[in-house]
N, C-alpha and C positions, 0 to 999 in steps of 0.2 A: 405672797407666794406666787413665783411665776407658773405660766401654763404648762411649762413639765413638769415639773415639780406635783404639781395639782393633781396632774391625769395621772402621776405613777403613785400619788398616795390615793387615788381613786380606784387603780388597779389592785394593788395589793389588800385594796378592803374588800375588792372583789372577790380577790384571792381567796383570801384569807375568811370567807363567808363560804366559798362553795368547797372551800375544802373541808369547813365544820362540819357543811351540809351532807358530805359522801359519806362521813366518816360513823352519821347519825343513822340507827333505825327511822326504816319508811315513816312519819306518820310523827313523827320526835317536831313539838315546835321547838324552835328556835330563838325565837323570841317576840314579843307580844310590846306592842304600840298601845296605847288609850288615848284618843281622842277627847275624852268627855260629854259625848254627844250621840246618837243614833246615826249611822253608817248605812244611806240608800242607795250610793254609788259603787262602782269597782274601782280597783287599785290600778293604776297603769303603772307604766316601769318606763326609764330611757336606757338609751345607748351604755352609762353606765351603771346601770343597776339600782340607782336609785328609785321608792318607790312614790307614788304619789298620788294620794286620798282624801276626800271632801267629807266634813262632818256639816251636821246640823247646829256646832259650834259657830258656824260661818267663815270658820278656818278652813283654809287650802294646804296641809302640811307633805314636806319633803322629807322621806325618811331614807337613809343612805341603808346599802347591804346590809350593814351588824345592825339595823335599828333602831339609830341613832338620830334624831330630830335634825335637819340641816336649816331650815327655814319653817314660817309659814307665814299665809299672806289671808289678810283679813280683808269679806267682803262688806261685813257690816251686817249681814242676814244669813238665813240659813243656806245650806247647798245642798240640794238630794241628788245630785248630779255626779256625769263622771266625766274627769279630763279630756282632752285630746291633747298629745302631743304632736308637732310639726318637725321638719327634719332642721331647721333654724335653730334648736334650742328652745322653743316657745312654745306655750299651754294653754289650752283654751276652757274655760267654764262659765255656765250661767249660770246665776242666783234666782234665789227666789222673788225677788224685787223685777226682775227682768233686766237684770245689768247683764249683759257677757264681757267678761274681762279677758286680757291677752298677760300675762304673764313669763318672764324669762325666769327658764329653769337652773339659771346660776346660780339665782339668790334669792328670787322671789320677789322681786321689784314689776311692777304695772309698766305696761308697755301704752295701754288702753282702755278704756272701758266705756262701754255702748250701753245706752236705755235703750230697751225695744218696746213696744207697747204688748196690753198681755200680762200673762205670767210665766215665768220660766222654773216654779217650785216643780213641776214634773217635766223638765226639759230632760232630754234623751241624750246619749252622748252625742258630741256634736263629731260633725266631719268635713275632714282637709280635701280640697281638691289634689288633684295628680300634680298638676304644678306648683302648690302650696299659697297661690293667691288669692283662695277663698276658704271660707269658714261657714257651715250649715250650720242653722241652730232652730230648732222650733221651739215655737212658742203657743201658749193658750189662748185664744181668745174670748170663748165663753162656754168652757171648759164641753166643748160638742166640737166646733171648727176651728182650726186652727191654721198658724201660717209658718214657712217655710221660708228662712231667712240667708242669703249669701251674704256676705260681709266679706268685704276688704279684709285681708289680714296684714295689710301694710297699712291702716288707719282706722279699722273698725267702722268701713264708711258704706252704706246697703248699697251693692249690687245689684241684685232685683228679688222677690217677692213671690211666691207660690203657696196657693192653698192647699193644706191638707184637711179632707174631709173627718170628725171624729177624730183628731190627733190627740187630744190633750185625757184628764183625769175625769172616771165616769164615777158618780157616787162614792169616792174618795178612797176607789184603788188606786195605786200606785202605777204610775205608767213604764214602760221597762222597755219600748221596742226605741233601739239604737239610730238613726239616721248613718246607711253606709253608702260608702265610694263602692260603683264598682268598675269593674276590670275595665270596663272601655271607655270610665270617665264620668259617666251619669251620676245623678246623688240616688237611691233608692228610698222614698220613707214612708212607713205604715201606721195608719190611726192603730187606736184600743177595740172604743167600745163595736162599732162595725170592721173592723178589720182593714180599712181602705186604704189600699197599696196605689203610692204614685212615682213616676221615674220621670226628673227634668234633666237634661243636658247644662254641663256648664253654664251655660250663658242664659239657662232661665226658660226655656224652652221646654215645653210639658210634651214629653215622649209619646206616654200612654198611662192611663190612670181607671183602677179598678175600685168602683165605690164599696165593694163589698168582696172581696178576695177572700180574708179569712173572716168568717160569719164570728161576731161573739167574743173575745175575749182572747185576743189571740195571744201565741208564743210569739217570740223576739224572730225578728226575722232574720234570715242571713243570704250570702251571696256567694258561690262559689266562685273558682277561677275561670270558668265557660260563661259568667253571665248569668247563671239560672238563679232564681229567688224560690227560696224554699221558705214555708208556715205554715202552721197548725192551728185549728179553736178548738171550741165543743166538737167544731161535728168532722172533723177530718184532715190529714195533712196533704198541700197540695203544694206543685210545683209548676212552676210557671219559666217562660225562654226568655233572654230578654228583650224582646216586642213583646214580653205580656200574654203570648198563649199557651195557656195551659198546657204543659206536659202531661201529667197525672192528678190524678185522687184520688185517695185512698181513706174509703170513710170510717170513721169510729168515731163512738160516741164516749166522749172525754171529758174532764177539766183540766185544763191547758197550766189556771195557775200560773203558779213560780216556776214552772220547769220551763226547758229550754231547748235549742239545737246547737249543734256545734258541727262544721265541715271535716269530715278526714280524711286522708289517704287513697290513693286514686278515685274511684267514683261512689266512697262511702258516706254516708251522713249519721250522722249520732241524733237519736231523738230522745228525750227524758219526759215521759207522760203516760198517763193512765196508769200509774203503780210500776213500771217496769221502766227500764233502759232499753233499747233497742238499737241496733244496727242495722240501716236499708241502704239501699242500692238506691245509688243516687238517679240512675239512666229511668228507673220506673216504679220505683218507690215501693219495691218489693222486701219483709223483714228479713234480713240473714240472721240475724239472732235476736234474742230475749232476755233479759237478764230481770229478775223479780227484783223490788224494790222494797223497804219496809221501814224508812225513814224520813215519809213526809215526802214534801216537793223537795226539785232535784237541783240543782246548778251542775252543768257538765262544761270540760274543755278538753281539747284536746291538743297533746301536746306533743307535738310533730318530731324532736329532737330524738328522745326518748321511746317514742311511738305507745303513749299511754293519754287513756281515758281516764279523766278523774271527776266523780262526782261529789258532790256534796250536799249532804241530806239536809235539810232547815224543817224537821219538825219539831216541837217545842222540847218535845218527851226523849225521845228516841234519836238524834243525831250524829252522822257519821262520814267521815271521808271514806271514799274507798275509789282505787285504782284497777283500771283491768285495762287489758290488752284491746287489738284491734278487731280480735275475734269473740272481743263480749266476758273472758273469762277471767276472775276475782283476781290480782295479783297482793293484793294489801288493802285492809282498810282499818281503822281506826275511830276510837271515838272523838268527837270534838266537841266543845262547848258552845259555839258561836250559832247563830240564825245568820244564813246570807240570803240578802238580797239580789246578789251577782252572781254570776262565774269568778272564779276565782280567776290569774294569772298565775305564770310560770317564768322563773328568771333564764335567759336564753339560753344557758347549758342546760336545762329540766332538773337542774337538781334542787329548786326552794320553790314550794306553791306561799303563794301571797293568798292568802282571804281575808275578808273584811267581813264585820259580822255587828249585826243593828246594837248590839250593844255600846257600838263606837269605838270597838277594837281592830287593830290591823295584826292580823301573826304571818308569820312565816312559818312555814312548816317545811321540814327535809322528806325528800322525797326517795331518799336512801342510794346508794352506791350505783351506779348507772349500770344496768343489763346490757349481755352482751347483743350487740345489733341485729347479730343471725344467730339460730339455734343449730348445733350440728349435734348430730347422731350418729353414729357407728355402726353396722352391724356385726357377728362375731366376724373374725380375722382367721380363716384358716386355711392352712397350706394346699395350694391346689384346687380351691373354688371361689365362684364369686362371693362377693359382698357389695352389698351398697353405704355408700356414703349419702345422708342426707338433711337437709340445710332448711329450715322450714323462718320465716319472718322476712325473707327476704323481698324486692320488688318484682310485682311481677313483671316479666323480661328480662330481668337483667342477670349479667353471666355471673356465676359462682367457680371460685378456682377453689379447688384443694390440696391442701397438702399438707406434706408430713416431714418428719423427722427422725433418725434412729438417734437420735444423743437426748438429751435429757431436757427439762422443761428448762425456760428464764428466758432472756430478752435476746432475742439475733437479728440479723438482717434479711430481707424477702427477696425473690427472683424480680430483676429488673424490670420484666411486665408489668409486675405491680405496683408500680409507682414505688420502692421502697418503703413499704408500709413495715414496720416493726414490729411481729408475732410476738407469741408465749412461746413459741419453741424455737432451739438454738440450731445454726446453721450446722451441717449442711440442711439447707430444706432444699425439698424438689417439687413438682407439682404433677398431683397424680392424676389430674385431667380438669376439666371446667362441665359443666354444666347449667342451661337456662331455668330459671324460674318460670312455673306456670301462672296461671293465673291466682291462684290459690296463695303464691309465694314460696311454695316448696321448688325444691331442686334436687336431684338424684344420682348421684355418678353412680355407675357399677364398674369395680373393678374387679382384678383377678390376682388372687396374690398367689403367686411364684409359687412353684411345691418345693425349688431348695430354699424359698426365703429362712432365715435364720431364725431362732423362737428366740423374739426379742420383744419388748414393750416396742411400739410405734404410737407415735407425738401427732396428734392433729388437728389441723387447723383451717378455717375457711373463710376466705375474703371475694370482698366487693369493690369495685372502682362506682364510686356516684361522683355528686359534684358536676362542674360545669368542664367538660373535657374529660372525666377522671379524675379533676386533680382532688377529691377527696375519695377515701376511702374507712371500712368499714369490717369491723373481724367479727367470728365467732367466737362463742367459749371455744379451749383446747383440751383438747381429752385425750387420755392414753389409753392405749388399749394392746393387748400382749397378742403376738400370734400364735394361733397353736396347730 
């Protein structure tokens, strides 16, 4: 089969998946993979939608959009680990034997594979340099210190060598904190049992290194788009610049567990600990909201398309998906069968969550019809006084146009400021002014309708230019509303 041929029966699977997926109640699987094995990694996804999970089988298997097995590649030993993809086409994981192998995601053929000394049964995910010429991987060495490995990913061949203090498995917890890239190129990676957070440069060069960051048993660490490294233990969550100095601390007295953090939407962070979900403020680590919890440790991600929170509960009794907004509040949840170990993934329209769950299952699950991106609001319409129009989910800053229509709902064309974006309501439209977003992301026009306006139903609707220039854009629901 040649490579169009391929990539258009690759599209139309894709298709033909996310359009089952809209068409499904929130929380509806889709359909369910078995492994045969226990599942301690997450599911990653490429460019097309394939998805791609390590069992304790010792299999590395390729599952396409509907489900469908496309490969799997055997390491000979178990895998608790989870992939890394490169932008080449190629996968990277470590076994429990301490092999790392490089893998192409065509078919599943060995490109490599490296012995490192150690053990790699709780290696973390591993991570790509910015350029794609290196591969991080730790490893154990006597399950207290451990080391931090660059490799060549053009031959699997050691770069150079870094110690991490406590990296590996303490009394035969399961180790979960990731090794990440961040934004200015550093690798960032943090032990278990002490918490000890180190940052090298490319080239093997130890930045700054804190033996004791998160005290005790800490959460997964992450990195936002500024550089800043955020984590949690027992005793508090803290936030660090990247040189390493402490921005905040914010002390509580917790168990960190299975739960997790996840980065959102301008300067928000998601925390999942101590029984509750929460939302803080990234600049100083202050709660904006709280959300009660009641099913065990938590997996959270966030999923930026969409602009939804979705957790997942892993306690053995009680377990549940559930979805909420940026402001903390329930949109859907659902029950599920599985225990994860992970955060689940999301396929890049938001419409199918991936989980994997220690019984050795992978599902898919529909995440239901996609919300409209802005929420608009009316107030009443009447002849001769104001009303406000207003638009609440938008970014803060950015402008909001609105407008209307006197003909009836269906598909038309927009005023040429707006890029041509195509409403719910039929031309003529006109625009009855713009308004900026607060901080908060609401937006407010007040208009004034006419005292001869005619007592008619009015059509409306409200849009956003985002994207790099404009060239994407974003609508409200449409709503009518009669003048009187």
């Amino acid at each position: 089969m040649n490579r169009c041929l391929t990539s258009l029966v690759a599209l139309l699977v894709l298709l033909a998946t996310a359009v089952g997926a809209q068409g499904q109640d929130p929380g509806t699987v889709l359909w369910r993979f078995q492994t045969g094995a226990e599942i301690f990694g997450a599911p990653v996804l490429d460019d097309a939608g394939n998805v791609y999970i390590a069992s304790r089988t010792g299999l590395l298997y390729s599952v396409d959009p509907g489900g469908n097995l496309r490969w799997t590649y055997q390491t000979g030993t178990v895998l608790d680990s989870t992939p890394a993809i490169d932008d080449t086409g190629h996968l990277y994981i470590g076994d429990g034997l301490a092999w790392v192998h490089k893998v192409r995601i065509s078919d599943g053929s060995r490109v490599w594979r490296v012995n490192l000394p150690g053990a790699l049964h709780s290696d973390p995910r591993p991570a790509i340099s910015h350029d794609g010429s290196l591969v991080w991987v730790g490893s154990v060495d006597n399950g207290q210190e451990g080391t931090l490995w660059a490799l060549r990913t053009s031959d699997g061949n050691i770069e150079w060598t870094g110690t991490v203090i406590q990296w590996g498995t303490v009394d035969d917890r399961f180790e979960r904190n990731d090794i990440v890239t961040a934004p200015n190129g550093n690798v960032v990676a943090m032990g278990w049992d002490q918490g000890s957070l180190v940052t090298f440069e490319p080239d093997g060069t130890e930045v700054w290194h804190l033996s004791s960051a998160f005290n005790d048993y800490p959460s997964n660490h992450v990195v936002d788009p500024q550089g800043r490294v955020f984590g949690y233990s027992y005793w508090g969550f803290r936030a660090f610049d990247s040189s390493g100095n402490e921005l905040w601390f914010n002390w509580y007295y917790l168990y960190a567990g299975l739960n997790a953090l996840a980065i959102g939407p301008d300067d928000l962070i998601f925390a999942a600990y101590g029984g509750r979900i929460r939302g803080h403020d990234r600049d100083d680590g202050n709660i904006l909201w709280s959300q009660p919890w009641h099913f065990g440790a938590i997996q959270i991600l966030w999923e930026p398309v969409r602009g939804v929170l979705y957790a997942v509960g892993t306690d053995y009794e009680n377990r549940q998906i559930v979805a909420l907004n940026r402001q903390g509040a329930i949109q859907w949840q659902v029950p599920w069968p599985g225990f994860a170990y992970r955060a689940p993934v999301a396929s890049a329209d938001g419409s199918v969550l991936y989980v994997a769950d220690e019984a050795g299952a992978l599902y898919a699950i529909s995440t239901g019809e996609a919300p409209p991106a802005l929420d608009l609001e009316s107030g009443l319409l009447i002849r001769g006084l104001p009303s406000d129009l207003t638009v609440r989910l938008a970014d803060p800053g950015e402008t909001i146009h609105f407008l209307y229509s006197r003909k009836g709902t269906g598909t038309g064309p927009c005023p040429g400021q707006l890029g041509g974006l195509c409403l719910d309501i039929l031309d003529p439209i006109r625009v009855a002014g713009a308004a900026a977003a607060g901080s908060s992301g609401t937006a407010v026009l007040r208009i004034q309708v006419p005292s001869s306006a005619p007592l008619i139903d009015v059509h409306l609707q409200a849009v956003a230019r985002r994207g790099d220039g404009g060239s994407a854009s974003v609508k409200s629901n449409a709503l009518t509303v009669p003048i009187q």
